[in-house]
C-alpha positions as CSV (number, residue, x, y, z in Angstrom):
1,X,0.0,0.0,0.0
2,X,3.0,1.9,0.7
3,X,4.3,1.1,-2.9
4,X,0.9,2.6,-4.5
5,X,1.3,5.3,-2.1
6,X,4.8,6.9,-3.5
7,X,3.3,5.8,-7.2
8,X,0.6,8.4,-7.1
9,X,2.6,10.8,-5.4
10,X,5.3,10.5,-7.5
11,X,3.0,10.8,-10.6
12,X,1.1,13.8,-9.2
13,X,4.0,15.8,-8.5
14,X,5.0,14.9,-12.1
15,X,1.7,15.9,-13.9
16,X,1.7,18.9,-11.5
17,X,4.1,21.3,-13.6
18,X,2.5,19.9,-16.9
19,X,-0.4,20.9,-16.2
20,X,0.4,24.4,-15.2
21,X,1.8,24.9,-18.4
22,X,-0.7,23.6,-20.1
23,X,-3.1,25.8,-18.8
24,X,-0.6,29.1,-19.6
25,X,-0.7,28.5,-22.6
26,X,-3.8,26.8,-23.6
27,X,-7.4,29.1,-21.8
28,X,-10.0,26.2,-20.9
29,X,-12.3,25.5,-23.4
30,X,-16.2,25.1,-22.6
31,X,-17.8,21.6,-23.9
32,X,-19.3,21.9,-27.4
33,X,-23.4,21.6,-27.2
34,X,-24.9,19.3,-29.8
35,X,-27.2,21.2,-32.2
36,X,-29.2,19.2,-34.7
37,X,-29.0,21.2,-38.4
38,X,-30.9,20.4,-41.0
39,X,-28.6,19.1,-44.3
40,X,-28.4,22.0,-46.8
41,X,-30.3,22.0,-49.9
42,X,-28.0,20.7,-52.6
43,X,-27.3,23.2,-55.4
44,X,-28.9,23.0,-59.2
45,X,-25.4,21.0,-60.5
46,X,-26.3,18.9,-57.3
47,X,-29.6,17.5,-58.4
48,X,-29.4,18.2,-62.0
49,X,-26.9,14.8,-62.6
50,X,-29.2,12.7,-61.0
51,X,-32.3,13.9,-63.1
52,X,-30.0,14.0,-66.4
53,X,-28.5,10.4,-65.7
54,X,-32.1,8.9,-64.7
55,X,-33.5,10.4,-68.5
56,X,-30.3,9.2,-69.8
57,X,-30.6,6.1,-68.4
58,X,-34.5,5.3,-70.3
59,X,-36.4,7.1,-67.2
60,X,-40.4,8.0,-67.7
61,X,-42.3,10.2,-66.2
62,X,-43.2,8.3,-63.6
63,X,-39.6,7.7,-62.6
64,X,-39.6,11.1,-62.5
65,X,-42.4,12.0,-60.3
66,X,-41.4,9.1,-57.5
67,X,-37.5,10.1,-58.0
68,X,-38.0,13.8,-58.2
69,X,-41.3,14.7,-57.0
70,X,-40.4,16.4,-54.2
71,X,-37.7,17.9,-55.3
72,X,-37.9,21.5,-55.2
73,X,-37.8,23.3,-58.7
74,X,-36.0,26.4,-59.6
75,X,-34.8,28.4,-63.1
76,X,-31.3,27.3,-62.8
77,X,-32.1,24.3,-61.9
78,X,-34.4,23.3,-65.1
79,X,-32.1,25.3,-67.1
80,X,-29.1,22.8,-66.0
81,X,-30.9,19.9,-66.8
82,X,-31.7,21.1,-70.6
83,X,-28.4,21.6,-71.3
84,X,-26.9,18.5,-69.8
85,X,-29.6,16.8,-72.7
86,X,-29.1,19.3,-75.5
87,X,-27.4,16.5,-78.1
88,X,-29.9,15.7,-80.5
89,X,-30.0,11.9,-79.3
90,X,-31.4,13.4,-76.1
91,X,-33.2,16.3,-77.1
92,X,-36.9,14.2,-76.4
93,X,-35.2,13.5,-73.1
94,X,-35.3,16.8,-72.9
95,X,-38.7,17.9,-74.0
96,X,-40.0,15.1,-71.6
97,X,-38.5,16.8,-68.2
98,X,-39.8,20.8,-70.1
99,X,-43.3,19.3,-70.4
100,X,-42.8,16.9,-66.8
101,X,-41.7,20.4,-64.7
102,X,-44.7,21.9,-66.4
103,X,-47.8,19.8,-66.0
104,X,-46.9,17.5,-63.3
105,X,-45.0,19.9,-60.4
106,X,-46.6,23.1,-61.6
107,X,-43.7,24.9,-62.7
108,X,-44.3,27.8,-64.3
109,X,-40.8,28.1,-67.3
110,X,-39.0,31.2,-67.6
111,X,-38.8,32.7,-71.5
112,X,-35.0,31.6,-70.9
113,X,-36.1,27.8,-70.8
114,X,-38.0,28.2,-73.7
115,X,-35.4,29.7,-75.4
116,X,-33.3,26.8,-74.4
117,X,-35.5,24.4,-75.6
118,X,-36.6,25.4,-78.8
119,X,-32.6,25.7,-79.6
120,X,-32.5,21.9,-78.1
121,X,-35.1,20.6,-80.6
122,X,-34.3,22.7,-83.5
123,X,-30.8,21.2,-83.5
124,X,-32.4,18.0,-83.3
125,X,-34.9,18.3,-86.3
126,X,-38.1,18.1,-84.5
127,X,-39.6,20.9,-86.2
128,X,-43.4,20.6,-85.1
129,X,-42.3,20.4,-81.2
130,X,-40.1,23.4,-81.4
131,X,-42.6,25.4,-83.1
132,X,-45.5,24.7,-80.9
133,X,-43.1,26.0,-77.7
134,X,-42.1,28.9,-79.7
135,X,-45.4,30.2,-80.1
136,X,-46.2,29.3,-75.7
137,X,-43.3,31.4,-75.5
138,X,-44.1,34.3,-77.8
139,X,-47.6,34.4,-76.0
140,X,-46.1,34.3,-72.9
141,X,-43.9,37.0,-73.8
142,X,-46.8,39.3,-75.5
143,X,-49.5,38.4,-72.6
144,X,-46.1,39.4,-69.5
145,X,-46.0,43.0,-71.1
146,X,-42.4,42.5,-72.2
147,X,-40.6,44.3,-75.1
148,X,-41.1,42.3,-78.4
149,X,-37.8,41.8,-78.8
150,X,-37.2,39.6,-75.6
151,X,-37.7,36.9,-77.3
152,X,-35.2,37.1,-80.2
153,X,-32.7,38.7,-77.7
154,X,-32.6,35.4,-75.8
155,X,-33.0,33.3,-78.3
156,X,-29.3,35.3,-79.9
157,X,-28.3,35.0,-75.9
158,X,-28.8,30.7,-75.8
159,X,-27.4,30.2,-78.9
160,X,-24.2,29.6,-78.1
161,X,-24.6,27.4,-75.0
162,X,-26.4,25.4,-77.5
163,X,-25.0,25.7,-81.3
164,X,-28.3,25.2,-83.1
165,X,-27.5,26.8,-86.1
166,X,-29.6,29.7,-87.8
167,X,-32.3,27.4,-88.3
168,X,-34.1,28.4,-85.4
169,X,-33.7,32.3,-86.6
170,X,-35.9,31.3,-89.8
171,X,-38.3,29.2,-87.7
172,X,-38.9,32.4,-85.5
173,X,-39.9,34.7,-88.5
174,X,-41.6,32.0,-90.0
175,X,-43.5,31.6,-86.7
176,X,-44.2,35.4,-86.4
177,X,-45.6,35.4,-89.5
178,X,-48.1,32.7,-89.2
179,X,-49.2,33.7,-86.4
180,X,-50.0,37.3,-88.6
181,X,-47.7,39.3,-86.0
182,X,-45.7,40.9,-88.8
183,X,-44.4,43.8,-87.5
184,X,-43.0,41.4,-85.3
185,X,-41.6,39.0,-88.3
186,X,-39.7,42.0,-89.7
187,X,-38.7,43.4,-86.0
188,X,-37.2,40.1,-86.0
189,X,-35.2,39.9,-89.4
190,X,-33.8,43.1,-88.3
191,X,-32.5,42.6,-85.5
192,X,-31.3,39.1,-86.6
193,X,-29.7,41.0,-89.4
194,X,-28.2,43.4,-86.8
195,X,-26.4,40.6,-85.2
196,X,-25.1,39.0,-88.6
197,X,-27.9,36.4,-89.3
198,X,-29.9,36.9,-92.4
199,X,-33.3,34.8,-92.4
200,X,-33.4,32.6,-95.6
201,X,-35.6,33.7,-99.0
202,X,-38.3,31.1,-97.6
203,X,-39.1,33.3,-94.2
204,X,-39.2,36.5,-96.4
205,X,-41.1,35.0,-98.8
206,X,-43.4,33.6,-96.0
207,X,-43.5,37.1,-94.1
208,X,-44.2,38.9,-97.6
209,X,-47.4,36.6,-98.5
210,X,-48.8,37.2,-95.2
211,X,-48.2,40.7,-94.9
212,X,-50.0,41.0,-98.9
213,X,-52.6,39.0,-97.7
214,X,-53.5,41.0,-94.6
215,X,-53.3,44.2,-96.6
216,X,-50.1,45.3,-95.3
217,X,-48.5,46.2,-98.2
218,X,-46.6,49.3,-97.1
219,X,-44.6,47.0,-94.7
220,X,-44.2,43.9,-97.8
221,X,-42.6,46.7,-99.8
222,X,-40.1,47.7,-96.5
223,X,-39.8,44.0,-96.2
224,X,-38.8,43.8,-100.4
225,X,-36.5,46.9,-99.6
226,X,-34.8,45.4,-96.8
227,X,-34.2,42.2,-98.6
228,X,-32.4,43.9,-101.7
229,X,-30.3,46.1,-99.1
230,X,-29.5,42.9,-97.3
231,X,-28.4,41.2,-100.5
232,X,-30.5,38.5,-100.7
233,X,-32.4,39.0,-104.0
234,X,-36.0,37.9,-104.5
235,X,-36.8,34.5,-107.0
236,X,-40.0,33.4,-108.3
237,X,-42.3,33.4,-105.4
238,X,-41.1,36.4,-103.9
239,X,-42.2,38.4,-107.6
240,X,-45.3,36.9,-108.1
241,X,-46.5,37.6,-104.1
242,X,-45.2,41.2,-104.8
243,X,-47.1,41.5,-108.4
244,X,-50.0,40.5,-106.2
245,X,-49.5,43.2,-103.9
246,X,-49.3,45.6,-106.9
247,X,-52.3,44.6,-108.3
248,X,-54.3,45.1,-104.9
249,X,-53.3,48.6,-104.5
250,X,-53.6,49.2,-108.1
251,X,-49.8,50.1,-109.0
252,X,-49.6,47.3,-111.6
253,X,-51.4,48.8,-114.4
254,X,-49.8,52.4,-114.0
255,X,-45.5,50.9,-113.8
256,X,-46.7,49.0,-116.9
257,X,-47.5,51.9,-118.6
258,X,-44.7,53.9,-117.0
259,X,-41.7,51.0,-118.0
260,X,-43.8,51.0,-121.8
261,X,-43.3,54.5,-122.3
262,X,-39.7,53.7,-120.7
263,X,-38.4,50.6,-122.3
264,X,-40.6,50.7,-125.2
265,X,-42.2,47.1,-124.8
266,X,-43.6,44.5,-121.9
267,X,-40.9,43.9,-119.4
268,X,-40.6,41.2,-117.3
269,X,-42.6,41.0,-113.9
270,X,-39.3,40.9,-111.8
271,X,-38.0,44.3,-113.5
272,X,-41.4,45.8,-112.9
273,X,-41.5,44.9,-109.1
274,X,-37.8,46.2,-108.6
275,X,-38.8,49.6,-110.9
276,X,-41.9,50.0,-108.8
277,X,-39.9,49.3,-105.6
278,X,-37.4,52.9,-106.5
279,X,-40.2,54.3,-108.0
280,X,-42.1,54.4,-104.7
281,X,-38.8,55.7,-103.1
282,X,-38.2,58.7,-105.0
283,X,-41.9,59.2,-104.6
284,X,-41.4,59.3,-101.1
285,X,-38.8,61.6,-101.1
286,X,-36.3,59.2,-100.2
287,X,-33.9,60.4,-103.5
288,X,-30.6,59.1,-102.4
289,X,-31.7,55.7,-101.0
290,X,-33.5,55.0,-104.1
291,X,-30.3,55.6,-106.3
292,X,-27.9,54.0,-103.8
293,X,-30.2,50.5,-104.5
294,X,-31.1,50.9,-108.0
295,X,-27.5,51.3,-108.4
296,X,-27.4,47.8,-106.5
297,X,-29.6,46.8,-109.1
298,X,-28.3,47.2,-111.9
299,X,-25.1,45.5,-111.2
300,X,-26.7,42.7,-110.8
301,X,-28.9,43.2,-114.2
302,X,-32.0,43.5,-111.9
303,X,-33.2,46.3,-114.3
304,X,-32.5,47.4,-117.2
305,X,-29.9,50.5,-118.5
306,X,-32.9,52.7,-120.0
307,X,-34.9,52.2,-116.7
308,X,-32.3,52.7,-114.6
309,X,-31.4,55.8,-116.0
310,X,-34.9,57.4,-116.5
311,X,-35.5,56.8,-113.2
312,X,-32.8,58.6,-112.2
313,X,-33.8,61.5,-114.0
314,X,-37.0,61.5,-113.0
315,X,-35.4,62.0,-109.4
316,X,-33.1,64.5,-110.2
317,X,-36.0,66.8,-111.4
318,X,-38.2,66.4,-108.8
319,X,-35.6,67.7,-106.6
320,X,-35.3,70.0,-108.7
321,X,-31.3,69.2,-109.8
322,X,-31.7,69.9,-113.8
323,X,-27.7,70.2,-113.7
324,X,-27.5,66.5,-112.3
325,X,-30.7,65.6,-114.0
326,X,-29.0,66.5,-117.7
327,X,-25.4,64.9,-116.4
328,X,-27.6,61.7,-116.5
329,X,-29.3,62.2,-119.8
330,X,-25.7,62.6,-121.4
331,X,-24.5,59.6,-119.5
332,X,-27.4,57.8,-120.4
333,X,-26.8,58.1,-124.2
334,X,-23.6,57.7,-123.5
335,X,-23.9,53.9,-122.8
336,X,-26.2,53.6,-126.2
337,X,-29.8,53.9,-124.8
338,X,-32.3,56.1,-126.5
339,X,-34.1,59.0,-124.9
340,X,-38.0,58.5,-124.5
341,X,-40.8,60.6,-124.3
342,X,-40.9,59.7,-119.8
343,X,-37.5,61.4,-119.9
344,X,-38.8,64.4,-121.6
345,X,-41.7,64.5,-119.6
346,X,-39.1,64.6,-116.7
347,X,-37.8,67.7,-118.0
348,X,-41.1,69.8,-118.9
349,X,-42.3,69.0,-115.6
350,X,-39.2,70.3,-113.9
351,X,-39.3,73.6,-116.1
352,X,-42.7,74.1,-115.8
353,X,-42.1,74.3,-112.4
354,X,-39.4,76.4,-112.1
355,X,-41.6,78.8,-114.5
356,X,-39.7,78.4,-117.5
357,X,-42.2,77.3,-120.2
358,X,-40.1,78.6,-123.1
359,X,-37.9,75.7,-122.7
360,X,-40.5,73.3,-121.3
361,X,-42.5,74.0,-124.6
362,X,-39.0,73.4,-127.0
363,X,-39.0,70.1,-125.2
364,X,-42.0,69.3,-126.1
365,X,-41.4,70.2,-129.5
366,X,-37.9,68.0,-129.5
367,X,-39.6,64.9,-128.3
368,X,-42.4,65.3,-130.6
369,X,-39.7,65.5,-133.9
370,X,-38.3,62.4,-132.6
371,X,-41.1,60.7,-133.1
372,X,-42.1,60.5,-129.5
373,X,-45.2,61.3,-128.3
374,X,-46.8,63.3,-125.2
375,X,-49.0,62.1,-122.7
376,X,-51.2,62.9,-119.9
377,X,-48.7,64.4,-118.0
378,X,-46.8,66.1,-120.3
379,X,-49.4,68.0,-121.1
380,X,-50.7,68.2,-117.5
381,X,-47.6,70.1,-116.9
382,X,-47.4,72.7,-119.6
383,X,-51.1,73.5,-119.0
384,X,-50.5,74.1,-114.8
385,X,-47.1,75.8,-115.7
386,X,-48.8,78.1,-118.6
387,X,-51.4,79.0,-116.0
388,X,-49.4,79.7,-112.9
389,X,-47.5,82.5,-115.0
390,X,-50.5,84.4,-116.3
391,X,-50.0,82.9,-120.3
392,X,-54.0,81.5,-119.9
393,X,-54.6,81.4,-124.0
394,X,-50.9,78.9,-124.1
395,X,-52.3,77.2,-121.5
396,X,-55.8,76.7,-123.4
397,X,-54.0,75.6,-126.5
398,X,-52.1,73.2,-124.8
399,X,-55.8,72.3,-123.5
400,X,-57.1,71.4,-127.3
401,X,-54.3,69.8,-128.5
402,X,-54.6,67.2,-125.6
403,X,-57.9,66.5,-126.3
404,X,-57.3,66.1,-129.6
405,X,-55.0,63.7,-128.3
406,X,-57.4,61.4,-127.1
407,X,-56.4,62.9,-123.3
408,X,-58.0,64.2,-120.3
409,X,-56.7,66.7,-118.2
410,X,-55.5,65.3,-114.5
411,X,-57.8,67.4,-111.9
412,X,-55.2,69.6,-110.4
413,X,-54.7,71.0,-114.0
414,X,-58.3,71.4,-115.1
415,X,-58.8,73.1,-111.5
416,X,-56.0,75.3,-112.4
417,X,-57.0,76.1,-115.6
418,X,-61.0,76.6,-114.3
419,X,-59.7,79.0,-111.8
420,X,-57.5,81.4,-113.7
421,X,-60.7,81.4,-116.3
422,X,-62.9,82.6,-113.6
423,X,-60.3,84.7,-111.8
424,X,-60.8,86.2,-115.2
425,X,-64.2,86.8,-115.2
426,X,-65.1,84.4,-118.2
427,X,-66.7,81.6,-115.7
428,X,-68.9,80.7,-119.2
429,X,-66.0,79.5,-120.8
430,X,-65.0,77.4,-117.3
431,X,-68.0,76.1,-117.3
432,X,-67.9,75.1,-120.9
433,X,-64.9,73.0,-120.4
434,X,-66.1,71.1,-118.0
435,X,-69.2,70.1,-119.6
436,X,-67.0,68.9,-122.2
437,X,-64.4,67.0,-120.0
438,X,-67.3,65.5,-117.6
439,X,-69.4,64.2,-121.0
440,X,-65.7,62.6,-122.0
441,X,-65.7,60.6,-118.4
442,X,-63.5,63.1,-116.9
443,X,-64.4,63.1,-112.5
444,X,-64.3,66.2,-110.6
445,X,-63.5,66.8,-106.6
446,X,-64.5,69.4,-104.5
447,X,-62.2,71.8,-105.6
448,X,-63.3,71.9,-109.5
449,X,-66.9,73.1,-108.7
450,X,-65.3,75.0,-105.8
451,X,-63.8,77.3,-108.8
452,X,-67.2,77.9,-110.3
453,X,-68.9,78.7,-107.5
454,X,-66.5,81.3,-106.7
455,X,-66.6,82.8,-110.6
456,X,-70.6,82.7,-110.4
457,X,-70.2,84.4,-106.9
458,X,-68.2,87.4,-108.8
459,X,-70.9,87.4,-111.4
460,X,-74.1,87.6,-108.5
461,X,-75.3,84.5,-110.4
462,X,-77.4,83.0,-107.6
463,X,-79.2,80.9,-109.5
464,X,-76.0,79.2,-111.3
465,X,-74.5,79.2,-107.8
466,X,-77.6,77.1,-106.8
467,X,-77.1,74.7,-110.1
468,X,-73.6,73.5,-109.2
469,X,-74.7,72.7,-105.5
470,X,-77.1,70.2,-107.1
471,X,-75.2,68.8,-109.7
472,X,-72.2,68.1,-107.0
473,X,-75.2,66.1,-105.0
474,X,-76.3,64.3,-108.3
475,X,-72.6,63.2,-108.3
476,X,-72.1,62.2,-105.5
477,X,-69.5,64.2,-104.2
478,X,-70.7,65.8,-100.5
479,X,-69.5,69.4,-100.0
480,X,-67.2,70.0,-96.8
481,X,-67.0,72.9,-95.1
482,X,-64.9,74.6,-97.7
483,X,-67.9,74.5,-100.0
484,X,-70.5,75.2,-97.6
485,X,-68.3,78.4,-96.8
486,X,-68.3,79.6,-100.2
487,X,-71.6,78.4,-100.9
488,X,-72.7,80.7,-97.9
489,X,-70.6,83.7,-98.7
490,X,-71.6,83.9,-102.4
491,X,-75.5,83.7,-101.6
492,X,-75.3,86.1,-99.2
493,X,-73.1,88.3,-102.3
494,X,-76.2,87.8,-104.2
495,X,-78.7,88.4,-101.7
496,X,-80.1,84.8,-101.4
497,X,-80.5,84.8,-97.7
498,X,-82.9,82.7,-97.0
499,X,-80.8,79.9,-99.4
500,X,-77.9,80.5,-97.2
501,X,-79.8,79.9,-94.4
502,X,-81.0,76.3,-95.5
503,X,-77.3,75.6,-96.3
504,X,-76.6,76.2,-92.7
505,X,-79.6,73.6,-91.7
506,X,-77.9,71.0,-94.3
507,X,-74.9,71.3,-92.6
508,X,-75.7,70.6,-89.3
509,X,-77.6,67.4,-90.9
510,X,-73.9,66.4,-91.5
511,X,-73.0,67.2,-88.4
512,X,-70.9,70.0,-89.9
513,X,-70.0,73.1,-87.5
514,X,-70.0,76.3,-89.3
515,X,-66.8,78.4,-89.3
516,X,-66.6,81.8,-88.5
517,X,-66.9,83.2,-92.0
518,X,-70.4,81.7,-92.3
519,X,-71.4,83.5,-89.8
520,X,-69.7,86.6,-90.8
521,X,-71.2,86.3,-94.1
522,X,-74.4,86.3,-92.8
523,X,-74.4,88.7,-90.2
524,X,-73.0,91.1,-92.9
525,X,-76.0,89.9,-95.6
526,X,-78.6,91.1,-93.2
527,X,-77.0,93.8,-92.1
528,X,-76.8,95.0,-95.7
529,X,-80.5,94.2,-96.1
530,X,-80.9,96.4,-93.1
531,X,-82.5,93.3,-91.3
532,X,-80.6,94.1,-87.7
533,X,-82.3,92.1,-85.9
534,X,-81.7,88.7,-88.1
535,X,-78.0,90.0,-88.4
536,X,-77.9,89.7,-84.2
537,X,-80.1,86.3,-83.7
538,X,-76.6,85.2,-85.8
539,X,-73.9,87.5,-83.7
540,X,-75.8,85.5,-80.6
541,X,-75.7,82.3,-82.0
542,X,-72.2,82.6,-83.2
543,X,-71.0,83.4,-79.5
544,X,-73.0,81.0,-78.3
545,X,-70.9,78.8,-80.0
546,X,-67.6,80.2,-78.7
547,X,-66.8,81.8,-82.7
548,X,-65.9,85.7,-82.7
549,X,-66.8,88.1,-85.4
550,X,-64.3,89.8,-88.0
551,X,-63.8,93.3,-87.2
552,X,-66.3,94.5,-90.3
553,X,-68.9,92.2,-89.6
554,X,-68.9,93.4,-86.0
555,X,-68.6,96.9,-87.0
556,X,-71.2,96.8,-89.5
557,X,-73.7,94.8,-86.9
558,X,-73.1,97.9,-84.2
559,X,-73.3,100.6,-86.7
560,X,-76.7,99.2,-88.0
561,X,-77.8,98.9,-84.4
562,X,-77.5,102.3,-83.4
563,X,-78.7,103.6,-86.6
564,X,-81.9,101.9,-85.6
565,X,-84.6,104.2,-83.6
566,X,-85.8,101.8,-81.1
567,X,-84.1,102.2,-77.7
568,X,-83.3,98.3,-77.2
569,X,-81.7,97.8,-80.1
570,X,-79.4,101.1,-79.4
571,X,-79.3,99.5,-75.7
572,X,-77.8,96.3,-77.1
573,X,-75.4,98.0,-79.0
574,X,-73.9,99.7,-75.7
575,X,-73.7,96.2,-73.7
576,X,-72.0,94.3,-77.4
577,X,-69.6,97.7,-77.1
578,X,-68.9,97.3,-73.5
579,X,-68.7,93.2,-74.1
């Protein structure tokens, strides 16, 4: 006992020291608690394997739903999975998790997913499928309130984590289209084309017919415009779905006449559509886009040299270069192409504007010693530009000779020349004209019997006045206000009140608000007739109606007023003073 005695000792007074030193250097530590934690949630690479290698692996979906079922779903996660099965062996893999996440857990896919998998199926041929989810996800994009051009953005963004091919770019604008979103379809090709992809000659062609077919055809021709900047050139289909949006807006049968009188004979549909397309441009203004693709056209023989060059000049004068405009003429038959009588017609119609008829009238006698003979507008021209300057006989010469012709007049020169006649004074002879032109099948507007009312007015020929109102009815043409007004004014001239009063009824059967100057011309027509109080049931009526008086109308109605010898009318006068 002893022995065990001196052990212990001798081992305490060895551990003694130790364990000073251990507790120098080492502070006590407390005893760590046990906390139960929960296992974290494993990230999207953690469960996407397992999903991937079960599809992989010949998995259904009901392998997925007891595998998977609980598993929680999130964007990244789905997202993972289609890219793990985007080789076109597993690509219906693929499409059976997309439509799995959807109908059986619920989940609702983000426009990224769809992106994803359209790209998936695309690469893998399957055509119908891909189609069918790119029209979910264009909905789904339209019915969110997104921009447009999500979709296409995303569909450029997942195109590289998936290498499709530009496949899915044409199935897009295809898709647009028949779904009739074609402002959308060209969006589209834009902004494909922005981003280096040009959609194929099939999605134009299928984004043209749709666009002609739901009478669109402003955008078809931006479409056809695009295309030819683009450098892809139209075939076949693309002509004949252009012709037929030619012929509805009725363009056909006037840039057949225009490339006759041009080229001398038929040309072919294809150079008629591509004519008509800079045509349109330089009608629009739009000068120096027009020539920077016609110039596109002709080198690659999309046109002809003659047509290429008329239309040219045609754009030069109606900006008015003639410097240019005869640069191109020289140039022209320079390369061995024959001036024709739309080239002249270019030229008179320039110099006619400018006011210099001398030399629009030598034109015309040039052209015509060629053997090349005016039309319509040729002779439209020289009789607007004859009348403009005051030379009204030329202008009536001009007149005869076109009828003679076999031609009518367009209506903004027979208006011209009907209002210089009465301008005049010799409305007779206007009139005259017109009986002729109108028993020839020529069709007025407004503005022609807008002339003659105005000459009859300066004549005080009520009763013709009256005449022309009934024939415009007979017509069929309805008087706006512009009529009304003169109709008004020049009764009131001739002292038919009580007719200008029953135009004023008429036009509030149209539900047409006179203008001031009806009123005026009223107010001053009584007045005149020294009917003062008529003249101020229409000064009350017109401020009823929030109009005010001109100055002589209202100085006539006050001066008439206080020349009258009853005391309320001279009363009245003092308050529509003080007013």
């Amino acid at each position: 006992m002893n022995a065990a005695i001196i052990r212990s000792r001798s081992i305490g007074h060895f551990m003694e020291p130790l364990a000073k030193a251990l507790r120098f250097h080492c502070p006590l530590l407390p005893y760590p608690k046990l906390i139960r934690t929960q296992p974290e949630e494993p990230v999207a690479s953690d469960w996407s394997s397992p999903i991937s290698n079960l599809l992989s692996r010949g998995g259904s979906w009901d392998s997925l739903s007891s595998s998977f079922g609980s598993t929680e779903l999130t964007q990244s996660l789905v997202e993972k999975v289609l890219l793990d099965l985007k080789e076109p062996m597993d690509a219906k893999k693929a499409l059976t998790f997309f439509h799995w996440a959807c109908q059986f857990r619920k989940f609702q896919h983000g426009l990224k997913s769809y992106c994803l998998i359209v790209h998936i199926l695309v690469r893998a041929g399957l055509l119908i499928h891909a189609r069918a989810l790119l029209e979910s996800a264009i909905r789904k994009n339209s019915e969110a309130g997104n921009p447009n051009s999500l979709v296409v953005e995303l569909l450029l963004i997942t195109q590289e984590a998936v290498l499709p091919g530009p496949r899915v770019f044409d199935l897009l604008v295809q898709t647009y289209s028949k779904m009739r979103m074609v402002e959308l379809a060209f969006d589209a090709c834009r902004c494909l084309g922005d981003h280096g992809f040009n959609p194929s000659i099939i999605s134009f062609n299928t984004l043209l017919h749709v666009a002609q077919k739901s009478d669109q055809n402003a955008l078809a021709w931006m479409v056809f415009e695009y295309m030819i900047e683009r450098r892809l050139y139209p075939n076949q289909t693309t002509v004949e779905t252009m012709i037929n949006a030619m012929c509805k807006e009725g363009a056909l049968r006037k840039m057949m006449t225009v490339l006759d009188r041009i080229h001398g004979k038929r040309c072919a549909p294809g150079v008629i559509v591509n004519a008509t397309l800079v045509f349109r441009m330089f009608e629009e203004g739009r000068a120096e886009e027009g020539m920077l693709l016609l110039k596109r056209m002709l080198q690659n023989n999309m046109v002809f040299d003659d047509v290429a060059y008329s239309l040219i000049i045609f754009s030069y004068c109606q900006m008015g270069k003639l410097d240019s405009a005869y640069e191109s003429r020289n140039e022209m038959v320079g390369r061995g192409c024959n001036l024709n009588a739309f080239v002249y017609t270019s030229f008179i119609s320039a110099h006619c504007k400018e006011g210099c008829i001398e030399e629009a009238a030598r034109l015309m006698q040039e052209m015509q010693s060629m053997g090349l003979k005016p039309y319509e507008e040729t002779y439209s021209y020289l009789i607007v530009g004859c009348t403009r300057i005051g030379r009204l006989e030329e202008s009536l010469n001009y007149y005869e000779r076109m009828l003679k012709d076999g031609f009518l007049p367009a209506c903004d020169a027979c208006n011209e020349m009907l209002g210089k006649l009465c301008e005049a004074g010799n409305v007779e002879k206007a009139n005259e004209i017109l009986t002729v032109l109108l028993d020839k099948g020529f069709i007025p507007n407004e503005e022609t019997y807008l002339k003659l009312i105005d000459g009859y007015g300066e004549n005080r020929n009520a009763q013709d006045i009256l005449k022309i109102y009934y024939e415009m009815g007979h017509r069929g043409i309805n008087p706006g206000l512009v009529v009304y007004a003169s109709l008004v004014r020049n009764l009131c001239r001739c002292g038919m009140l009580k007719e200008a009063e029953k135009l004023l009824v008429a036009m509030g059967t149209k539900s047409l608000d006179p203008a001031s100057c009806i009123y005026d011309a009223l107010i001053t027509g009584y007045c005149e007739k020294s009917n003062t109080k008529r003249g101020l049931y229409f000064y009350d009526e017109m401020i009823g109606k929030k109009l005010q008086p001109c100055p002589s109308s209202f100085i006539l109605l006050v001066k008439r007023m206080l020349e009258d010898r009853s005391v309320r009318c001279k009363i009245e006068a003092s308050e529509i003073l003080k007013s």
